[in-house]
N, C-alpha and C positions, 0 to 999 in steps of 0.2 A: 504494500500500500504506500504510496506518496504522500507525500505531507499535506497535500487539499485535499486527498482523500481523507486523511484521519481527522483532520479538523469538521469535515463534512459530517463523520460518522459522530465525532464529539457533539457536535451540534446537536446530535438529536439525546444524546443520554446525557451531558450538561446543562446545566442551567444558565441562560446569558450572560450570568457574572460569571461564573464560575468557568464560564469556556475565555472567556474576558480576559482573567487572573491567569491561565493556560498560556494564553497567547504572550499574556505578558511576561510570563516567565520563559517562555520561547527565547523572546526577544532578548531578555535580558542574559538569559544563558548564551547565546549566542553571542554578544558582546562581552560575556565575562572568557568564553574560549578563546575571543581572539586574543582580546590582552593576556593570558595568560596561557598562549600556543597550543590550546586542546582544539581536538576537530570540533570546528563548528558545529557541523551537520550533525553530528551525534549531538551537542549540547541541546540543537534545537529541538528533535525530535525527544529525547528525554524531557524538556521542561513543556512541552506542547502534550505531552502524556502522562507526565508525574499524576495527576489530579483523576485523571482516567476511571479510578475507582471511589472519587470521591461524593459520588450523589448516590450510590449504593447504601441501603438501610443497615440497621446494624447485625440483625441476623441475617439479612443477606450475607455482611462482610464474614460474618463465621461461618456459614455453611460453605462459602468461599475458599479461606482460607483451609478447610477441611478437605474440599475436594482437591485442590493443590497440595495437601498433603504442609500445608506451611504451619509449624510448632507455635503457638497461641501460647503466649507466656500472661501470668495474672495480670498484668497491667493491659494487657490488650483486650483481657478478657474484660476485665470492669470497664474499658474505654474503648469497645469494640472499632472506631472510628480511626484511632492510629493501624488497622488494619487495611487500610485505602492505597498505604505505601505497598508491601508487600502483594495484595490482592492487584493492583494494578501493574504491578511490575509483569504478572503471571497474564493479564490481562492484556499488556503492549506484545506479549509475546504472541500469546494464543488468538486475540481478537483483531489487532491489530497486526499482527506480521512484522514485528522486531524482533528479529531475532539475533540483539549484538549484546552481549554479558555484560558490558559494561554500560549502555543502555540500562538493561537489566537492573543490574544495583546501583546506579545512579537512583532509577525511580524507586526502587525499595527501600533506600536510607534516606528521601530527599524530605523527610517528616520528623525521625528522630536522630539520622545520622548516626553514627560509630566510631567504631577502631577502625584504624588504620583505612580511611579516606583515600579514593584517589581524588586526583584533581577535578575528574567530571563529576564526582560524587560530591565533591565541596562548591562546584561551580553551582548544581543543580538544587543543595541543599541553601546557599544563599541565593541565588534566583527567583525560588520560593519566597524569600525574606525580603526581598528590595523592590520586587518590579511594581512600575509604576504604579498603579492601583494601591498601592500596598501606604498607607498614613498611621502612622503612630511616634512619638514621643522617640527622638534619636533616629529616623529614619535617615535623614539627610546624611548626618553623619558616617552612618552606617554604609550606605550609597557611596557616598567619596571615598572609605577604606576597604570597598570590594572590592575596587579597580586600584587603588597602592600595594593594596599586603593583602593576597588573598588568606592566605590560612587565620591571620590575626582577624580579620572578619568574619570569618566561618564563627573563630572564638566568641567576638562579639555576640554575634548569630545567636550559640548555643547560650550564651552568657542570656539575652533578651529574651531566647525563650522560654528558659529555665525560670525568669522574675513572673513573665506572663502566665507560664503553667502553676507556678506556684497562688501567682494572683488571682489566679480561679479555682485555688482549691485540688487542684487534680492531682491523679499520682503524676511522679516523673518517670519518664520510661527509665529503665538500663543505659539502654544505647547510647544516651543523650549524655547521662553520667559519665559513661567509657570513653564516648566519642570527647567530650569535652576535656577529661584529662589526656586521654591517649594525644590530643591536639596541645593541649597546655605543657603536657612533660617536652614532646617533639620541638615548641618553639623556645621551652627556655632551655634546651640544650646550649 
């Protein structure tokens, strides 16, 4: 499938904003590849998809994630909805025709992120964070140190999501935890 093909197909199981925030995080993944030498085309095609499983209900995402056979840890289980990464990662593969691994786990980490990040992973997981649509308290800033110091932005990233998850209340995934020091120990080497 082509990229106006998937967007086409998005259209219909998206919701206007939501295919909106897609695009924009296209865009912005695509801009964060160039400046920091990752293929475009893959960055666009993962942030045009990240979200892919995102209008899915929440026992959809588990009977989902069951048929892919993907391990459902308790925090996913009480917040079925961080399962949108993973269940669509399985979703660009099978429904849309990407079939490139690093595709793959760009959109399955692009929610709570991990260890050992590659760069499309970090590109996709801040793309999500910055693209235009996106207003909240430090955005700007955050935007101007995507494109300076990517990893120390990713940090940022994980830093503002971690205040926002906490600011509702919710559990905090693992990954988020893992990913944010496994990034913290690597930049203050």
């Amino acid at each position: 499938m082509d990229y106006n093909q998937i967007i086409d197909k998005l259209s219909v199981v998206l919701s206007t904003k939501r295919l909106q925030h897609s695009l924009g995080v296209s865009q912005s993944a695509a801009q964060l590849a160039d400046r920091f030498g990752e293929n475009v085309e893959k960055a666009k095609f993962a942030g045009v998809l990240h979200d892919c499983a995102r209008g899915l209900a929440s026992s959809t995402l588990l009977q989902k994630a069951a048929s892919f056979a993907i391990v459902v840890n308790d925090v996913e289980r009480c917040q079925p909805t961080l399962l949108h990464a993973p269940v669509g990662a399985y979703l660009a593969k099978n429904e849309y025709g990407v079939d490139d691994p690093q595709i793959f786990r760009a959109i399955m980490l692009h929610t709570t992120g991990g260890r050992d990040m590659t760069v499309l992973d970090k590109i996709i997981y801040l793309a999500d964070c910055i693209e235009p649509s996106r207003d909240f308290p430090g955005i700007d800033k955050l935007r101007s140190l995507a494109f300076a110091d990517l990893d120390k932005a990713v940090l940022a990233a994980f830093d503002q999501s971690l205040h926002y998850v906490i600011g509702l209340g919710l559990l905090i995934h693992p990954a988020t935890v893992e990913g944010r020091n496994d990034l913290l120990q690597k930049i203050n080497k």
